[in-house]
C-alpha positions as CSV (number, residue, x, y, z in Angstrom):
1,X,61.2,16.7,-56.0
2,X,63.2,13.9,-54.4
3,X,62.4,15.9,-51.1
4,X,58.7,16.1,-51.7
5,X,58.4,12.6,-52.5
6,X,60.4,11.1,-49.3
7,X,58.0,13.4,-47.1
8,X,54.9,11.9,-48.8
9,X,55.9,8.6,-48.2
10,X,57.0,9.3,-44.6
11,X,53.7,10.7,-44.1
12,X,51.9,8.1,-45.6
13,X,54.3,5.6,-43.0
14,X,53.0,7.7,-40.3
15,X,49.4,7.7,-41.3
16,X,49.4,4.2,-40.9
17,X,51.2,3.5,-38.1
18,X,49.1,5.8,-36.4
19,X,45.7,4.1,-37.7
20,X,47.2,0.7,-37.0
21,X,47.4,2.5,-33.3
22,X,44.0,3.4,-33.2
23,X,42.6,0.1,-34.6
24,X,44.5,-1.7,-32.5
25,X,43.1,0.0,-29.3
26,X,40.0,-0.1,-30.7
27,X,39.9,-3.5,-30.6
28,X,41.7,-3.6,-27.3
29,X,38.5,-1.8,-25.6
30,X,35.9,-3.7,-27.3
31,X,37.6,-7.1,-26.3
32,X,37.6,-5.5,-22.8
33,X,33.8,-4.2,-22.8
34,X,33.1,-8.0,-24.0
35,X,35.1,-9.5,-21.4
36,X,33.7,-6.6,-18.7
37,X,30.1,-7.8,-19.6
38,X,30.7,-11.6,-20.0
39,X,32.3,-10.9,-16.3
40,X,29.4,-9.0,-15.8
41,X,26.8,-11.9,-17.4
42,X,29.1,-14.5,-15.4
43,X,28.3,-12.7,-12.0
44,X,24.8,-12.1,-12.6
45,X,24.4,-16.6,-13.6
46,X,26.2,-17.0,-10.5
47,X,24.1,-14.6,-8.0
48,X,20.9,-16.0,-9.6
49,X,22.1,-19.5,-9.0
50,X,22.9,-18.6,-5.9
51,X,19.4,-18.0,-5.4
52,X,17.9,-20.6,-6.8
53,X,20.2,-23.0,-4.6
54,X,19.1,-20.9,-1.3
55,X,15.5,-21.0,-2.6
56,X,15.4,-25.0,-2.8
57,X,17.7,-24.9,0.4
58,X,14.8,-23.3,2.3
59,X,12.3,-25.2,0.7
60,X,14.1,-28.3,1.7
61,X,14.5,-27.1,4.8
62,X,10.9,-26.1,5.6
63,X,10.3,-29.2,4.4
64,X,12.1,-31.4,6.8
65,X,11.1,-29.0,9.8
66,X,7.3,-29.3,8.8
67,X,8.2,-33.6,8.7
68,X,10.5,-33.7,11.7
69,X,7.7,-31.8,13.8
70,X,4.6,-33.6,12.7
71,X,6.9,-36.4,13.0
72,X,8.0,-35.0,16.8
73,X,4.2,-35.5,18.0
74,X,2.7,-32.8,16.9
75,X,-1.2,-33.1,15.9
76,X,-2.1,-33.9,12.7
77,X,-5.3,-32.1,12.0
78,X,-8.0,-34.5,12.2
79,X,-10.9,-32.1,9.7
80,X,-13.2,-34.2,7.5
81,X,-11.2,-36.9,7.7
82,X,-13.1,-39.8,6.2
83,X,-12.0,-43.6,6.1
84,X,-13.7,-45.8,3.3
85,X,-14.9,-49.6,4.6
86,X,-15.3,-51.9,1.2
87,X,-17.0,-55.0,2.4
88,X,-18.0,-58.1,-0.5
89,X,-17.6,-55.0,-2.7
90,X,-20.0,-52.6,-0.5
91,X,-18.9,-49.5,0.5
92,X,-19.0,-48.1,4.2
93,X,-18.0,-44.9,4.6
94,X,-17.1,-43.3,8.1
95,X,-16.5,-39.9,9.8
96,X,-13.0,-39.7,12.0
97,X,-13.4,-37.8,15.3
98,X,-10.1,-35.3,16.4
99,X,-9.1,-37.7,19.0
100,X,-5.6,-39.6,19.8
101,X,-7.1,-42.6,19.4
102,X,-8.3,-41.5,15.7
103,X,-4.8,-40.3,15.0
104,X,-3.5,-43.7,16.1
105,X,-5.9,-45.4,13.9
106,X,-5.1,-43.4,10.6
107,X,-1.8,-44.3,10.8
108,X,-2.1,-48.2,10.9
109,X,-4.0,-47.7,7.5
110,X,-4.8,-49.3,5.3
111,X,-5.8,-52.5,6.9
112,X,-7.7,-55.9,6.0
113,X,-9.6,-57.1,9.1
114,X,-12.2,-60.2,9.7
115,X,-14.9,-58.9,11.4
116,X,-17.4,-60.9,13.4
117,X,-20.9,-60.7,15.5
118,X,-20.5,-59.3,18.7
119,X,-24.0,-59.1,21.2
120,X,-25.8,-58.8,17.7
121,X,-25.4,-55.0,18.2
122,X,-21.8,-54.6,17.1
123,X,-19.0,-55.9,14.6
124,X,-15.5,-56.2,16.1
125,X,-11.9,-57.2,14.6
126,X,-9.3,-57.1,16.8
127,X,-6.2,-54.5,15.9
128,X,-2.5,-55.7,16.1
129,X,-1.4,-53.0,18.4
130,X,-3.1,-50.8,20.8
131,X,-4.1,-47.4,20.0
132,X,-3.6,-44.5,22.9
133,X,-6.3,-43.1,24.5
134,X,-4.1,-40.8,26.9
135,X,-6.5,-38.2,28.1
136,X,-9.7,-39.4,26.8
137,X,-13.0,-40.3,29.1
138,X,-12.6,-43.5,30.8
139,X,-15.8,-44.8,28.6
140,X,-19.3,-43.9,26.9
141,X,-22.5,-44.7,25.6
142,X,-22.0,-46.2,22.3
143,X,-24.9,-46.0,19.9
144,X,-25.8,-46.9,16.1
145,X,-23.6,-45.7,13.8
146,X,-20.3,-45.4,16.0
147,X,-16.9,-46.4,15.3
148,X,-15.5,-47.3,18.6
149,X,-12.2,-48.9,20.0
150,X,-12.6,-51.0,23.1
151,X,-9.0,-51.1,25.1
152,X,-9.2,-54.2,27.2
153,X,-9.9,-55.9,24.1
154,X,-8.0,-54.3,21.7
155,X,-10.6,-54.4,19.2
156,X,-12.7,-52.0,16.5
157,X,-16.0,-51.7,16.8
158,X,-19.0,-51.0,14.3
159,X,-22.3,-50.6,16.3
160,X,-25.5,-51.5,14.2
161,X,-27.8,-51.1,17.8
162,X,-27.6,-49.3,20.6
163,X,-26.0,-50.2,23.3
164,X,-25.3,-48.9,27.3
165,X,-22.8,-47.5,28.6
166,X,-19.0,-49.2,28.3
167,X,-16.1,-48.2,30.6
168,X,-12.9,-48.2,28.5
169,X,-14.8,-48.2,25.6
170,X,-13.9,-44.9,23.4
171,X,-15.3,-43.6,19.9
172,X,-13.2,-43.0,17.3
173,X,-16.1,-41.7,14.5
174,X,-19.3,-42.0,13.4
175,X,-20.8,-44.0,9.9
176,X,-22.1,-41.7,7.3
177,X,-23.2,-44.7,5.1
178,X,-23.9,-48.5,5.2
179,X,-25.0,-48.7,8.8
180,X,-27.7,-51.6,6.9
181,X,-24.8,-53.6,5.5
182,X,-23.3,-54.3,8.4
183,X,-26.8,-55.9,10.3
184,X,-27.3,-58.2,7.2
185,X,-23.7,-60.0,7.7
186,X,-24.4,-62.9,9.5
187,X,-20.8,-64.6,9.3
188,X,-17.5,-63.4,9.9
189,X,-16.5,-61.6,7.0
190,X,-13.5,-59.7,5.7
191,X,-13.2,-55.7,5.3
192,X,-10.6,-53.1,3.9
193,X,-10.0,-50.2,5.2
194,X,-8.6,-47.3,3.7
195,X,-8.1,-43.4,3.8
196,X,-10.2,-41.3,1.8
197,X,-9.4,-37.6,1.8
């Protein structure tokens, strides 16, 4: 009986050495599986930051090249850009041709200028730097309506008349609206000018 007993007990000592065994690996592979997938998870964050980072790399990138080459001279295009004149709260509103001369012009903006009677055809205001007019024709035949530049002068011009034809003088747009505001200033007065699209 004695005999009986002691093998029960052994058995029972064996049973649960041997489940304590299997629980323990048990838990061995599932802490493994969890730290196999947070390995897993950890890779997969740091691949997808990786992309992002190389994403707002290249963006950054194409950024500065698309700056650094308009900045390097090349030609800003020049389509329906408009320029807004606000004179004593009027509003003149004018055409920019694709010209150097036009390019040179947007960039000075915006600008306050006094503007005075020239011939009683025009309104001038002279700029504080010159603008290029590499490659242009050496002059033409201005006519109501045109925003002009005239190079020996230096100045702006806003033709309310006809005129004839001007060596060195070169046309930088033409007025859409407020042709009529400009004939009705008699004095000097003072305008802003200012991109619009």
């Amino acid at each position: 009986m004695k005999k009986i007993v002691l093998i029960i007990i052994l058995l029972i000592i064996i049973a649960s050495i041997i489940t304590g065994i299997v629980y323990f690996n048990s838990r061995e592979n599932k802490s493994m599986e969890s730290n196999n997938s947070l390995d897993q998870e950890t890779a997969q964050n740091d691949t997808n930051d990786n992309m992002t980072e190389n994403i707002i790399n290249d963006n950054i990138s194409n950024a500065n090249e698309s700056q650094n080459s308009q900045s390097e001279g090349e030609e800003v295009s020049m389509e329906n850009i408009r320029i807004k004149l606000t004179v004593n709260g009027n509003e003149i509103f004018v055409r920019l041709d694709d010209n150097v001369a036009s390019r040179d012009f947007l960039e000075m903006l915006p600008l306050t200028l006094t503007f005075e009677d020239f011939n009683n055809t025009e309104k001038i205001a002279t700029l504080s730097k010159e603008l290029s007019v590499e490659g242009l024709p050496s002059g033409y035949t201005p006519e109501t309506g045109d925003f002009s530049y005239y190079a020996p002068w230096g100045n702006i011009s806003l033709f309310y008349k006809d005129f004839t034809y001007s060596n060195s003088l070169y046309k930088l747009g033409t007025i859409e609206s407020g042709t009529e505001i400009l004939e009705n200033m008699s004095r000097d007065f003072t305008v802003t000018i200012e991109r619009v699209n």
